[in-house]
Phi, psi and omega in degrees: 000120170268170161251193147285344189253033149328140181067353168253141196271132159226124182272105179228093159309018207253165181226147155051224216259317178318275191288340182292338171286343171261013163244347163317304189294337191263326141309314157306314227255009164091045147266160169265067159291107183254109165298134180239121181241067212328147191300133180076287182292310203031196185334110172317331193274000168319298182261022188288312174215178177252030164327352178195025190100153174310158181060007198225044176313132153357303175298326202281315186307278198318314177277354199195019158332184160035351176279148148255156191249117181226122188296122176212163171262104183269342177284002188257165191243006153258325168295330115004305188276333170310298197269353169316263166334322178296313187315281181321345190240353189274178173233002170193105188255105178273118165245144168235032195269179200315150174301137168083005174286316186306268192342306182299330198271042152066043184195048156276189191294324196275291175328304187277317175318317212277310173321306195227093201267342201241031175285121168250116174250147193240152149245109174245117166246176185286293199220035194054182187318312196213187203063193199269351191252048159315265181310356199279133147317144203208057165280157187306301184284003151281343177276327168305319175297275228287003179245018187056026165313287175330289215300350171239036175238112182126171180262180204265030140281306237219107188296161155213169190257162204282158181268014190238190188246053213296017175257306194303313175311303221273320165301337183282350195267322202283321177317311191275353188271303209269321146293351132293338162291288198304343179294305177314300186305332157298335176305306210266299218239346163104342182219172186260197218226158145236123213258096184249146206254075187269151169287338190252332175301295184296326175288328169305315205306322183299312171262053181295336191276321185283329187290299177355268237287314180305280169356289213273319190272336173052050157201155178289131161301151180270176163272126168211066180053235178276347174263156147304103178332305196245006176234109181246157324300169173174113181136155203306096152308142183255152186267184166238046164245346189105341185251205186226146177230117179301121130303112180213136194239100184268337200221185179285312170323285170323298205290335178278318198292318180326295201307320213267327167279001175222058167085029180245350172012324192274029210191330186336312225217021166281128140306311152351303188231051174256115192081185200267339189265333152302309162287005144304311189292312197265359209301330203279253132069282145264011188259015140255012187292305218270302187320331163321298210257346160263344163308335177245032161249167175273147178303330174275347156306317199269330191295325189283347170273324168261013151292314153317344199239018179041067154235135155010120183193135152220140142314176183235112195236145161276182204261009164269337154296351164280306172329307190255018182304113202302310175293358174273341187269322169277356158276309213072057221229046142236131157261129150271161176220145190254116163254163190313344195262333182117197216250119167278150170282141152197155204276139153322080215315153211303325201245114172277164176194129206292118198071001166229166193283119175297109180247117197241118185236184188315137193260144222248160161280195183260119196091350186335317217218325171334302166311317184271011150308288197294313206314310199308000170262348183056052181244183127313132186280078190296315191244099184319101157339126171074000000 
């Protein structure tokens, strides 16, 4: 199975989550991806957990399908010379290592343009290229604190950091879409690109609506758990089964339809909750309002009731109710993928497009491709890997 980026080279320089995730992507789309690896160790993310056995985490499963893995010593003037040649032969090179590293090893930007004139190089750093948080370590939950995630996450005791690695996430989406925008503009003008990538950049962009709203009103949005900050109701209600069923009311329509599907009518028309900013003002008020009346339903009670009144509606599912979820098994939003340990599920990517092949490939051991690497550079295994 090909993709559309068939034939095209990517030189990936990575480490953990970030960059390794916009390259991932660019291997389902049928690129030829060489991970470049430290000798012995490699990807440090490698070793996060033991999901498939030593050297095969969970994270590593995910992130890193379809690549090969080729082990070199960049302190060596052969591993050095190794990537040289790879640089020279890619279309497209991703890196995340530390500022300025690229440089010592004598292959900064100016060095792969002069190499590669059609070269698309990508960089994902922590806070960019320059200013003073330049040089900072840059892990996901330092970046969340430090863009002001933390502080609006979570309820309004107890700040919390998002459960996932959205920082990490949101730079790896912006690398691979702007390396592919840097493919096009080659197609068209004939030369490559330099595509750079901050993590605190990306994840503001995520928080475009609270930085506005702080900017133009010059007040914080509050934390309000599980609920909507700026929309009531909206956020988990509890059943008298145990489960929790969401609720969200965006108009006056939704909101009048509510009262009427689960008994409050007597409340329709409270100044308290006439309009959305009142009922915001009021949330504590009316979320007890509501809970009186989903507490003495069954979550199927309430769900077949606000499916009748056509509104808005999800569980609060843990993620072994997700594993089974009737809409991931009726799309076929499972893949097997094969790793050295065998063969695992993993979800498909989110986005189809019409005629072209997802290729979700082999998850590679450390060093895998290193011989078939060098041959295909026509060079000598001068220095045994490991």
């Amino acid at each position: 199975m090909t993709g559309p980026l068939d034939g095209m080279v990517v030189v990936a320089l990575e480490q953990a989550v970030a960059a390794p995730f916009a390259t991932r992507q660019l291997a389902d789309a049928g690129a030829r991806v060489i991970k470049i690896e430290r000798v012995g160790e490699g990807d440090f993310a490698r070793h996060y957990d033991d999901a498939m056995g030593p050297g095969f985490s969970s994270w590593f499963l995910w992130l890193n399908r379809g690549k090969e893995s080729v082990e070199l010593d960049l302190k060596s003037p052969h591993g050095l010379a190794v990537l040289g040649a790879l640089i020279e032969r890619a279309d497209v090179v991703v890196q995340n290592l530390v500022p300025g590293a690229m440089e010592r090893l004598g292959l900064g930007l100016d060095e792969m343009r002069r190499r590669n004139p059609r070269l698309v190089t990508c960089s994902v750093t922590g806070y960019g290229p320059d200013g003073p948080y330049r040089d900072r370590r840059a892990y996901d939950l330092l970046i969340q604190s430090e863009a002001g995630l933390v502080s609006l996450t979570g309820t309004p005791d107890h700040p919390a950091k998002a459960g996932l690695s959205v920082a990490d996430i949101a730079g790896g989406m912006y690398a691979y879409s702007n390396v592919l925008l840097a493919l096009l503009q080659r197609g068209v003008r004939g030369v490559g690109a330099h595509v750079e990538v901050s993590l605190f950049d990306a994840l503001l962009e995520w928080l475009g609506h609270q930085v506005t709203l702080t900017r133009t009103l010059g007040r914080l949005p509050r934390r309000a758990g599980a609920r909507h900050a700026t929309i009531a109701p909206y956020g988990p209600f509890p059943c008298a089964d145990g489960r929790d069923v969401v609720l969200a009311v965006q108009n006056t329509r939704e909101w009048r339809a509510l009262c009427e599907a689960i008994g409050m009518n007597e409340v329709v028309d409270d100044e308290r909750f006439d309009g959305n900013d009142h009922r915001v003002a009021n949330a504590d008020a009316l979320d007890r309002l509501i809970i009186e009346r989903t507490s003495a339903m069954t979550s199927d009670e309430l769900v077949e009731r606000l499916e009748t009144a056509s509104l808005a509606w999800a569980r609060v599912n843990d993620l072994f109710a997700v594993l089974e979820h009737e809409q991931l098994r009726a799309r076929g939003r499972w893949a097997d993928v094969q790793a050295p340990g065998g063969m695992f599920q993993a979800l498909r990517p989110p986005v189809d497009v019409s005629g072209v092949d997802v290729v979700m490939g082999h998850v590679p051991s450390l060093g895998q491709h290193t011989a078939a690497v060098l041959e295909w550079l026509g060079m000598d295994a001068q220095e045994e890997a490991g």
